[in-house]
C-alpha positions as CSV (number, residue, x, y, z in Angstrom):
1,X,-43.9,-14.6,53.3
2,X,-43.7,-16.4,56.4
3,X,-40.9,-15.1,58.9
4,X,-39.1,-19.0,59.2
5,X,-38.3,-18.1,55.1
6,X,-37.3,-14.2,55.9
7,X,-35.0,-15.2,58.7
8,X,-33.6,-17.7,56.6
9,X,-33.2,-15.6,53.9
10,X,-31.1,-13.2,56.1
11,X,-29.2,-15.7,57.7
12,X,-28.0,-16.7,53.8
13,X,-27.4,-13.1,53.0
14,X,-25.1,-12.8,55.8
15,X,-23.2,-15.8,54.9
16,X,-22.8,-14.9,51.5
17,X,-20.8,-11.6,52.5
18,X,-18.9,-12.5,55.1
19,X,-17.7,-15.6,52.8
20,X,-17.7,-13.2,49.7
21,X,-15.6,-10.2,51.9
22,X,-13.0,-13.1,52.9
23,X,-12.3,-14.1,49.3
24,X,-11.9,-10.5,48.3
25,X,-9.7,-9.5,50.9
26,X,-7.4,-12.3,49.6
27,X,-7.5,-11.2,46.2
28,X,-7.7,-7.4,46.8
29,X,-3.9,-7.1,45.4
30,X,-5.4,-8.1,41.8
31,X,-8.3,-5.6,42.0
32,X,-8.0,-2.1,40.1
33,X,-9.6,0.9,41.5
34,X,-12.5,0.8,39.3
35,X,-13.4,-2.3,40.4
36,X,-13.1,-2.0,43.6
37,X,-15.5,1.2,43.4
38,X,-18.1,-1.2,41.5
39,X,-17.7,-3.8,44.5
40,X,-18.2,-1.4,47.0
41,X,-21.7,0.2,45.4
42,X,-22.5,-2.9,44.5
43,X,-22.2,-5.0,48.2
44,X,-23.3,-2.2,49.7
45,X,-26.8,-1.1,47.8
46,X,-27.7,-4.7,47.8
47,X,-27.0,-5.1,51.1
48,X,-29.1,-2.1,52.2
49,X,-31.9,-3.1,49.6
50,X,-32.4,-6.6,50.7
51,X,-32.1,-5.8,54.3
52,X,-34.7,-3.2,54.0
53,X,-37.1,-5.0,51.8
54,X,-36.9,-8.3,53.9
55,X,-37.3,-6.2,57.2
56,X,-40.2,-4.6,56.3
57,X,-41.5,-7.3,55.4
58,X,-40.8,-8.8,58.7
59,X,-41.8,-5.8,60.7
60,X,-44.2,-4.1,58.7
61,X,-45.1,-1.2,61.5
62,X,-41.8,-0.2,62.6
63,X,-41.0,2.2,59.4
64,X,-38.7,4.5,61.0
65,X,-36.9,1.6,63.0
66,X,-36.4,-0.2,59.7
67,X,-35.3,2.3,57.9
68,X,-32.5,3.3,60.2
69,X,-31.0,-0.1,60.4
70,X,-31.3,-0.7,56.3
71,X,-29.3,2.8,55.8
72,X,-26.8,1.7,58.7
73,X,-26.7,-2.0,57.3
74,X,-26.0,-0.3,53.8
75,X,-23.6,2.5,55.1
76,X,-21.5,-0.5,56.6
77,X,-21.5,-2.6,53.8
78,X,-20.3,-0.5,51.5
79,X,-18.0,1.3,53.8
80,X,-16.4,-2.2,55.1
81,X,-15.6,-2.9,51.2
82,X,-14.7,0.4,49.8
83,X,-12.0,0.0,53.5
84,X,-10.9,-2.7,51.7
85,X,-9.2,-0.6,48.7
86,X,-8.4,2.9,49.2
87,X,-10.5,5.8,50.4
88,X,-12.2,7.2,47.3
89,X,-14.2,3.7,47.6
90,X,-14.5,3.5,51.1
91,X,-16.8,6.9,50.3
92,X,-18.2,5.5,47.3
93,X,-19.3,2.6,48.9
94,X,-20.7,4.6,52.4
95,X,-22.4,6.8,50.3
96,X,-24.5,4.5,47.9
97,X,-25.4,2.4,50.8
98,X,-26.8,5.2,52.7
99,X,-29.0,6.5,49.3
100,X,-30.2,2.9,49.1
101,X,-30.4,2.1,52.7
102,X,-33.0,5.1,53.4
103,X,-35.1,4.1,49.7
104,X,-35.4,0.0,50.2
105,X,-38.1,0.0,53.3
106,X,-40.1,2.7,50.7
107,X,-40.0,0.1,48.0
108,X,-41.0,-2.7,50.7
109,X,-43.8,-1.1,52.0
110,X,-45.6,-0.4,49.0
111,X,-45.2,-3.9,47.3
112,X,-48.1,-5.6,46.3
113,X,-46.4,-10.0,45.9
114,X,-43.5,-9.4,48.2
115,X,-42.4,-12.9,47.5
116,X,-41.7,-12.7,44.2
117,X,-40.0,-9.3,44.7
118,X,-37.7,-11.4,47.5
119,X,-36.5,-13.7,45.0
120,X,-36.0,-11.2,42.0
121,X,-33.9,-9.0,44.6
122,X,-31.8,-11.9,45.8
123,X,-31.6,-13.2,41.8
124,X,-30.2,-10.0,41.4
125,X,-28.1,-10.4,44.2
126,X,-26.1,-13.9,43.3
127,X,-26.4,-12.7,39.7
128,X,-23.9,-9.6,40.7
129,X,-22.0,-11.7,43.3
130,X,-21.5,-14.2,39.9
131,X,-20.5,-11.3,37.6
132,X,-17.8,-9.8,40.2
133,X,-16.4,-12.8,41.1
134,X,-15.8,-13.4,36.9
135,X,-14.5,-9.6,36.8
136,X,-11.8,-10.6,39.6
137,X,-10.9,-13.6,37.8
138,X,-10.3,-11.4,34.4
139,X,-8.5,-8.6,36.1
């Protein structure tokens, strides 16, 4: 993929959480603690996954590099979320970012159609965002 799309693409990404975090900081009162430990893995392994897949992608020499930013993208992603309910999920959250952060630029690097991984990932991505924001609603 060209880097005009990937830069795009992460420009989205960020978007989508920061206007995703705001919404569930306002409704954080509704959320249970099971919930709210789903949220956190889930913001914060996607976060690290597309991050990491995306700048890889981008940067396809600098593994170590890359791989240091995904697991701190992911580690305060899910930390940042997991904050936003009680510190169980704060852990949660830190945790599974980190496991996914130092995994995604392994999965990058060794991908044969990259683009078609992009779009599955960020699918994926909307598709959860979607499903959470229905749990929320139902809780």
């Amino acid at each position: 993929m060209e880097m005009f799309t990937l830069s795009c693409l992460i420009c989205l990404d960020i978007f989508l959480y920061v206007g995703f975090f705001i919404y569930l900081s306002r409704k954080r009162k509704l959320i249970g603690i099971q919930l709210g430990m789903n949220i956190s893995q889930v913001m914060g392994g996607i976060a690290a996954l597309l991050s990491g897949i995306v700048l890889i992608l981008a940067f396809p020499f600098h593994f170590t590099l890359i791989t240091i930013v995904s697991t701190m993208i992911g580690v305060f992603t899910g930390a940042l979320f997991g904050l936003l309910f009680d510190y169980q999920t704060f852990m949660t959250g830190l945790t599974n970012g980190m496991m996914v952060g130092l995994m995604a630029p392994m999965i990058g690097s060794v991908l044969d159609i990259p683009g078609q991984i992009i779009w599955l990932v960020h699918g994926l991505f909307f598709a959860c965002l979607i499903l959470v924001m229905i749990s929320i609603q139902r809780s």
